[in-house]
MISEMAR-25639 format. One line per field, with one value per residue: x, y, z of N, C-alpha, C in turn; residue number from 0; residue in three letters. Coordinates in Angstrom, 3 decimals, padded with zeros to 6 digits. Example, Ala and Ser with C-alpha at 12.3 -4.5 7.8 and 13.67 -1.06 7.14 Angstrom:
n_px <- (013.190/012.850)
n_py <- (-005.690/-002.250)
n_pz <- (007.800/007.080)
ca_px <- (012.300/013.670)
ca_py <- (-004.500/-001.060)
ca_pz <- (007.800/007.140)
c_px <- (013.200/012.900)
c_py <- (-003.300/000.030)
c_pz <- (007.800/007.870)
tipa <- (0/1)
bavex <- (ALA/SER)
end
This chain:
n_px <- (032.752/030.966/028.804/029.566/029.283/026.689/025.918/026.878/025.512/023.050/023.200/023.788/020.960/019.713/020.574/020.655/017.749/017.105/018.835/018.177/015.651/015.825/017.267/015.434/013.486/014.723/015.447/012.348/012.115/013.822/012.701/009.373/010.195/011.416/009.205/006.644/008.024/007.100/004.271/004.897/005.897/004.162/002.318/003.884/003.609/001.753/-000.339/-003.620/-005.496/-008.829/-008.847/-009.443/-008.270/-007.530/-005.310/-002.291/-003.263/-003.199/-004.584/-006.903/-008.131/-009.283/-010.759/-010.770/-010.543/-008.335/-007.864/-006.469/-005.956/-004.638/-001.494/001.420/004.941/008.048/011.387/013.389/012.404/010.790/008.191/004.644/002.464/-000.956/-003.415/-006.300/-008.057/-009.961/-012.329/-010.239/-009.152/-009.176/-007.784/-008.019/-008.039/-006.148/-006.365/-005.442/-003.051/-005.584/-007.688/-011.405/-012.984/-011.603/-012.763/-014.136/-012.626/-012.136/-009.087/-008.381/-006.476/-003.184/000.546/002.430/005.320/005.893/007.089/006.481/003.533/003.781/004.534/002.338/-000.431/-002.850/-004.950/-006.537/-009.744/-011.797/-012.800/-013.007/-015.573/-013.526/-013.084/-013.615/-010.784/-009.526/-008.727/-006.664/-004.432/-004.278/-003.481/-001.209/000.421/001.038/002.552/004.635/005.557/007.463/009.089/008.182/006.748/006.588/006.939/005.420/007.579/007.109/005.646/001.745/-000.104/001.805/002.385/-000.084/-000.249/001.542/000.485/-001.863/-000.451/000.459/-001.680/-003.303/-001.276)
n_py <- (076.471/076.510/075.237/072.582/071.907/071.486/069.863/067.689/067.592/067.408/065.103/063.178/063.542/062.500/059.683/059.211/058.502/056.477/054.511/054.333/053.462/051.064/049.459/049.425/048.177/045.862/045.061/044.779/042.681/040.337/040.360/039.588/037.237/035.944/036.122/034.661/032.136/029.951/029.803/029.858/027.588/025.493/026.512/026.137/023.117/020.214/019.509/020.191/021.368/019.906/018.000/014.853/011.973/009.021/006.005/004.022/000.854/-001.156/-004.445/-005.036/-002.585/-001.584/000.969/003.140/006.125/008.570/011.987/015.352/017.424/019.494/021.618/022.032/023.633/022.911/023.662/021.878/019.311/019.463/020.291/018.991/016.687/016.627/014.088/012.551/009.293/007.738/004.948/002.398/-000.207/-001.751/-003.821/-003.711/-002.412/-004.718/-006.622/-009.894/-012.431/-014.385/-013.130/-011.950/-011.203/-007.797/-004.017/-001.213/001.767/005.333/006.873/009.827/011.382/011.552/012.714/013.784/012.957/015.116/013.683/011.011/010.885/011.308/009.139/007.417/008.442/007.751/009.009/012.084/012.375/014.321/017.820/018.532/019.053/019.837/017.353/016.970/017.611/018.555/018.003/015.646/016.751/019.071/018.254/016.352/018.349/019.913/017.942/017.791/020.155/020.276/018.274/015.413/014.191/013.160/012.625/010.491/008.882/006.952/005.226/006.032/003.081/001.294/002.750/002.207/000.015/-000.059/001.065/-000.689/-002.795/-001.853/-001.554/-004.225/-005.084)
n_pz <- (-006.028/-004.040/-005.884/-006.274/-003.794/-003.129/-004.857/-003.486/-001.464/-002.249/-003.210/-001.578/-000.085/-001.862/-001.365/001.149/002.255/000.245/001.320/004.130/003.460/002.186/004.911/007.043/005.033/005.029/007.885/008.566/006.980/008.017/011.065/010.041/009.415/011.330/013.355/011.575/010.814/012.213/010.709/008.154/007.685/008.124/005.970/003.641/004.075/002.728/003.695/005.605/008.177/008.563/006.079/004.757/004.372/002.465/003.501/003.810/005.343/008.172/007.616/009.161/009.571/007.308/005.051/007.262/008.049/008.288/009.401/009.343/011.766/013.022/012.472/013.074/013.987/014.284/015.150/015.665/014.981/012.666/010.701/011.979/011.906/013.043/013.804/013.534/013.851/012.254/013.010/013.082/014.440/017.437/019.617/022.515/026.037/028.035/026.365/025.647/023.437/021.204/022.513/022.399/019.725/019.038/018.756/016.788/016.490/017.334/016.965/019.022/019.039/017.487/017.122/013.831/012.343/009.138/007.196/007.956/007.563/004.803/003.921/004.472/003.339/000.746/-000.626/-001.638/000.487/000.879/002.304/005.633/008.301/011.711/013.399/017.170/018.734/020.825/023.677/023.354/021.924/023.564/026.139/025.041/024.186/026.401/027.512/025.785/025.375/027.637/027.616/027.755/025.289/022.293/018.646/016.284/014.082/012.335/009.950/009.407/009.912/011.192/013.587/014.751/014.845/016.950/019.540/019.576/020.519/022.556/023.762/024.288/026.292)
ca_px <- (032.864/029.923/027.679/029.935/029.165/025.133/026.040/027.244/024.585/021.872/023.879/023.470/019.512/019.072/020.857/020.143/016.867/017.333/019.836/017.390/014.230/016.406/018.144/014.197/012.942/015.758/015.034/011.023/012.273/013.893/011.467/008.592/010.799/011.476/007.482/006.144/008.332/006.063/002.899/005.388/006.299/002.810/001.868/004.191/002.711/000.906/-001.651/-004.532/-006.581/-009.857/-008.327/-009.659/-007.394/-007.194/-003.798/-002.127/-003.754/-003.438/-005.782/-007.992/-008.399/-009.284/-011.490/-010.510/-009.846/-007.088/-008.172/-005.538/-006.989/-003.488/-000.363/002.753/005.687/009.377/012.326/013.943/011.700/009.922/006.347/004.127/001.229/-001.420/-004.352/-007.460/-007.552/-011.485/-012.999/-009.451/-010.344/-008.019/-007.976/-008.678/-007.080/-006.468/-007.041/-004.217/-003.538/-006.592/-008.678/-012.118/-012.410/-011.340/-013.572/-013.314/-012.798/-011.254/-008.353/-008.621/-005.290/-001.724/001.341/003.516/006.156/005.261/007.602/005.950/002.332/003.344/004.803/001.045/-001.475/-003.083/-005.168/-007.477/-011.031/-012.208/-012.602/-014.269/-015.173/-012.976/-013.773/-013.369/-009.240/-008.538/-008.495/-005.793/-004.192/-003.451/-002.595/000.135/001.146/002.038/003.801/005.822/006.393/008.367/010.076/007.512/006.373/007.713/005.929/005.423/008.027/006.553/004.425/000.421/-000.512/002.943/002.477/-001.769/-000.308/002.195/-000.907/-002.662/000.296/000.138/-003.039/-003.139/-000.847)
ca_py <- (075.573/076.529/074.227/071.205/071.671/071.473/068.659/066.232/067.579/066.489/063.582/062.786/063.925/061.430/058.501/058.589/058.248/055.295/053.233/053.987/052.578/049.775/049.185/049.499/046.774/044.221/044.863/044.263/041.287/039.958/040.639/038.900/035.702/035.579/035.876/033.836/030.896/028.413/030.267/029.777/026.382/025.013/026.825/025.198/021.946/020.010/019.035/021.447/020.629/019.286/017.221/013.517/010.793/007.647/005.964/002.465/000.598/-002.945/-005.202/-004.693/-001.016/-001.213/001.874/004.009/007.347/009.730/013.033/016.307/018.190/020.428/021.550/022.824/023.520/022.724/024.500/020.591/018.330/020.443/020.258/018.462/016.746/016.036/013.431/011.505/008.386/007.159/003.281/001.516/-001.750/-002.255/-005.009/-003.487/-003.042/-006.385/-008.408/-010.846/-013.359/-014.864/-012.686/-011.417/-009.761/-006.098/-003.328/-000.393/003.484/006.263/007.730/011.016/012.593/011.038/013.367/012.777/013.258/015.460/012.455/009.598/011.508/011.439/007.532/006.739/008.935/007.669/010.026/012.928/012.199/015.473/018.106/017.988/019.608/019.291/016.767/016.999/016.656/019.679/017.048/014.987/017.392/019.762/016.874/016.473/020.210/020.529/017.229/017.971/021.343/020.050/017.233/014.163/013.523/013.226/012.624/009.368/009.166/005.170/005.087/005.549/001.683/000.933/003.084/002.524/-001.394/000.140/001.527/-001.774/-003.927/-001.474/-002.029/-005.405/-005.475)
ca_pz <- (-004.922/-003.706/-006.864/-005.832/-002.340/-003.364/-005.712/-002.457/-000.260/-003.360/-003.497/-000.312/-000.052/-002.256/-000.727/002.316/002.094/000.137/002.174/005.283/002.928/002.402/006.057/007.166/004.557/005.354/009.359/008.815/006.499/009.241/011.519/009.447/008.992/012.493/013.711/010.670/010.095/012.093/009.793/006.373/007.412/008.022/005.063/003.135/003.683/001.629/004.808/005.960/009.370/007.984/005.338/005.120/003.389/002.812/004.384/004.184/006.765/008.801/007.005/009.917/009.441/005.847/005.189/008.021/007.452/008.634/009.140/009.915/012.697/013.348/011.944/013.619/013.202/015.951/014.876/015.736/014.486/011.392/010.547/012.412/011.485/014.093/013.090/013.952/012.961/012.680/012.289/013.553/015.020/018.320/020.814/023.807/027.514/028.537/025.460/025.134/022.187/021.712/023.203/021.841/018.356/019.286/018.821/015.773/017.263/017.106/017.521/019.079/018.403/017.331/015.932/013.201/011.596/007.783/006.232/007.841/006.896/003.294/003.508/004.721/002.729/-000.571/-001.952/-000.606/-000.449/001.062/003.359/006.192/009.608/012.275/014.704/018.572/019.582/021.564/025.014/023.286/021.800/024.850/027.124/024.068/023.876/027.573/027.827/024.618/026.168/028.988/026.833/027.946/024.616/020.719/017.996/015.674/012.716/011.889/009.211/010.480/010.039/012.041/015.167/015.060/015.608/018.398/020.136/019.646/021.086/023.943/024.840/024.676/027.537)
c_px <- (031.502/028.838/028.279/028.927/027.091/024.764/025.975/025.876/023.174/021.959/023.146/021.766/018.935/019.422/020.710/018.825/016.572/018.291/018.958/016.016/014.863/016.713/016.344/013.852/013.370/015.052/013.187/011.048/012.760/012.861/010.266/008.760/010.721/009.655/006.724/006.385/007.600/004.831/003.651/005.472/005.127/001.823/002.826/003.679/001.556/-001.091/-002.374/-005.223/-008.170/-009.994/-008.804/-008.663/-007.356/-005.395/-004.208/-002.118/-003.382/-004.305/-006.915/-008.899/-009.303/-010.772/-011.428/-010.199/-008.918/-007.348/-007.005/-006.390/-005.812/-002.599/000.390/004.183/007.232/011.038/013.550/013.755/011.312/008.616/005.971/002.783/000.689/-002.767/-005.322/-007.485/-009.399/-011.723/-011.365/-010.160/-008.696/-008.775/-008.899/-007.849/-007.290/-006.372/-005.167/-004.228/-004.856/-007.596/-010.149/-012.075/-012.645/-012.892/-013.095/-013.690/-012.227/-009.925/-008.200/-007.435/-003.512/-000.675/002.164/004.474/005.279/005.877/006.825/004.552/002.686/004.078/003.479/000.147/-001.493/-003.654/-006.496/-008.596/-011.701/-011.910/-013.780/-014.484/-014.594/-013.528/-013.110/-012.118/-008.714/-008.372/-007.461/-004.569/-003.321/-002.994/-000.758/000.990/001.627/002.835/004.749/006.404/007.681/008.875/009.926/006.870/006.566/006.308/006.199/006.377/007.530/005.488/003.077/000.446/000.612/002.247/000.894/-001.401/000.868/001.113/-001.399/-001.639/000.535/-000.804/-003.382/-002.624/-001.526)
c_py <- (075.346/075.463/072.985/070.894/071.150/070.302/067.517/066.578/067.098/064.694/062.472/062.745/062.718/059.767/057.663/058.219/056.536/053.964/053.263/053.343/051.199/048.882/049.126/048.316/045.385/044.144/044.289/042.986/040.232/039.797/039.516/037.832/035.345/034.929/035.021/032.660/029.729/028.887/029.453/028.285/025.322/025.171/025.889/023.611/021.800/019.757/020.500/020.767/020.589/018.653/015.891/012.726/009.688/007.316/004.232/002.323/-000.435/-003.375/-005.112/-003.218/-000.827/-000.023/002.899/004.972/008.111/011.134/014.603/017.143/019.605/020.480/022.411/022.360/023.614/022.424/022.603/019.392/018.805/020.367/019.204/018.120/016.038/015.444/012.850/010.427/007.552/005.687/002.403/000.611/-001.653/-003.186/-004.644/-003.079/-004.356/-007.468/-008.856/-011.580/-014.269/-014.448/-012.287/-010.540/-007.865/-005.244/-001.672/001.320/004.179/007.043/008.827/011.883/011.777/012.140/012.564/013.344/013.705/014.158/011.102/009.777/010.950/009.896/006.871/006.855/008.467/008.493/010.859/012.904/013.294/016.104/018.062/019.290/019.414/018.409/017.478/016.803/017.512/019.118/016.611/015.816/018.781/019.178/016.609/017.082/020.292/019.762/017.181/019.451/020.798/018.709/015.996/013.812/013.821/013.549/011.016/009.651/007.714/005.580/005.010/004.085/001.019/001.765/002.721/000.722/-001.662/000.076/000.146/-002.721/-003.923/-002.076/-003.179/-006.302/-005.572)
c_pz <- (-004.266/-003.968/-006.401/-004.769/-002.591/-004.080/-004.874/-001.413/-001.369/-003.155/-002.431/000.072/-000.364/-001.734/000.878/003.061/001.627/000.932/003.342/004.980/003.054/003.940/006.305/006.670/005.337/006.806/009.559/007.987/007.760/010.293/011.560/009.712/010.333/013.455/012.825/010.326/010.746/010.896/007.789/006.618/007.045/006.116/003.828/002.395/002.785/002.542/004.988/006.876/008.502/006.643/005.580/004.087/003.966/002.757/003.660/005.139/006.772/007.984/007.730/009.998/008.127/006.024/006.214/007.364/008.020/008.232/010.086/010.383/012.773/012.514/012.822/012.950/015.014/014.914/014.567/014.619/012.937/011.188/011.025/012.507/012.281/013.276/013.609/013.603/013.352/012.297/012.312/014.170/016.112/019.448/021.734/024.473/027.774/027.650/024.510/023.965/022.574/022.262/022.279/020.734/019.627/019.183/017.487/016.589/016.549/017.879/018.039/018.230/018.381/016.334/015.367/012.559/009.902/007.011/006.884/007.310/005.142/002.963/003.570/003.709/001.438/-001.313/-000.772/-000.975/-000.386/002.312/004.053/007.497/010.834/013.351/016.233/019.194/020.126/022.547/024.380/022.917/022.493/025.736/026.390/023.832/025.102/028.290/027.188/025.121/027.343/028.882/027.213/027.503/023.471/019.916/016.883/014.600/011.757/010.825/009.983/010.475/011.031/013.506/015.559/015.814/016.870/019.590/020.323/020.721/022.546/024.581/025.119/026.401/028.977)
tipa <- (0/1/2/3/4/5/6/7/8/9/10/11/12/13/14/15/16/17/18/19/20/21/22/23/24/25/26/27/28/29/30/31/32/33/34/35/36/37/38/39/40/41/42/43/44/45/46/47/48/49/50/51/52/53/54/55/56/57/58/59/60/61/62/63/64/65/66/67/68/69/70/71/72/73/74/75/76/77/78/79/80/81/82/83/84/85/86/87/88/89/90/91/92/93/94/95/96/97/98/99/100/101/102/103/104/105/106/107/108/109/110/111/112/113/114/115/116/117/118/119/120/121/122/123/124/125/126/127/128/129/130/131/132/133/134/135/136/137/138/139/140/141/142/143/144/145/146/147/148/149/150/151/152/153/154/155/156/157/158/159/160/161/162/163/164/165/166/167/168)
bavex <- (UNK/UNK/UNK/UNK/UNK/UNK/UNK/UNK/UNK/UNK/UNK/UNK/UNK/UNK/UNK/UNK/UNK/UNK/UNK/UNK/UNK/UNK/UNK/UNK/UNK/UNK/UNK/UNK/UNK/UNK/UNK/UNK/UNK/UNK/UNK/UNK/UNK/UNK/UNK/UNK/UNK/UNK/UNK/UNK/UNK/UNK/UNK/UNK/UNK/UNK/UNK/UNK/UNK/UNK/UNK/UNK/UNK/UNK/UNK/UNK/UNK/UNK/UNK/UNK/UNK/UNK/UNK/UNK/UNK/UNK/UNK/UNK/UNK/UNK/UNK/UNK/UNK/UNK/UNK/UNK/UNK/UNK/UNK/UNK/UNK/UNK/UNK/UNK/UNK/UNK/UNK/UNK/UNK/UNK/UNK/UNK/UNK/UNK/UNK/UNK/UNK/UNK/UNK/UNK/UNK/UNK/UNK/UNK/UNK/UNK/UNK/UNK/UNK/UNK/UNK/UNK/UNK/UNK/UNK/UNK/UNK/UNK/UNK/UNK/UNK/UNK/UNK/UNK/UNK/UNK/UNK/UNK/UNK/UNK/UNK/UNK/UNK/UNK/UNK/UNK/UNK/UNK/UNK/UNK/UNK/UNK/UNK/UNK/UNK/UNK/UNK/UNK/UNK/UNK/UNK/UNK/UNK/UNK/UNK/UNK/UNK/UNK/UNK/UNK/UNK/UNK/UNK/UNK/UNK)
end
């Protein structure tokens, strides 16, 4: 009786060890997933901040580039790709039909939807260093915090001639 009894307490030695390695793993799996999934989601993507590509543009744009400065990620929405948008040509403030040819700039900072990103982008010409969009950028972050601002799902060349139609006004 005795050798049994040494048999279940082996038994045991050995299993419980293992079911608490296990119960352990799963809980730091968990864990991980929980703290990481904006890092996995981003990662995911096909975008990287200092990315340049060329985009379908307005006819006025032609040659502009589209450069990813950010990536996030909103549990709602899903990945979020934030962009520059350099050498656009827009109107102006003020300039009605008819008004004076425009002027070509830059965009500082517009988000977007990862699906309207990959309806725009043609092909990647390189990388680059990031430009300057932490002003637009955090203005963006703490009105989207407190649910007073989205993000673009329009194709770029669509919302760059929202922007334009704005300003016009």
């Amino acid at each position: 009786m005795r050798r049994w009894g040494s048999r279940i307490d082996a038994a045991r030695c050995r299993l419980v060890p293992v079911g608490l390695l296990t119960l352990l793993l799963a809980a730091a799996m968990m864990l991980g997933q929980a703290q990481g999934q904006a890092g996995a989601d981003a990662e995911a993507s096909r975008y990287r901040p200092g990315q340049v590509w060329s985009y379908r543009t307005r006819p006025q744009d032609q040659g502009s580039e589209l450069i990813v400065v950010a990536i996030d990620h909103d549990p709602r929405l899903g990945t979020i790709v934030h962009v520059q948008l350099q050498g656009v040509f827009l109107a102006g403030p003020g300039a009605g039909p008819g008004a004076a040819p425009g002027r070509t700039t830059t965009i500082g900072h517009m988000p977007f939807s990862e699906a309207a990103i990959d309806r725009s982008v043609i092909a990647l010409q390189r990388t680059a260093a990031l430009p300057d969009f932490r002003d637009g950028y955090d203005k963006w972050r703490d009105a989207y915090d407190v649910g007073r601002a989205g993000i673009f799902t329009l194709a770029v060349d669509e919302a760059v001639d929202s922007v334009d139609q704005v300003q016009r006004r």
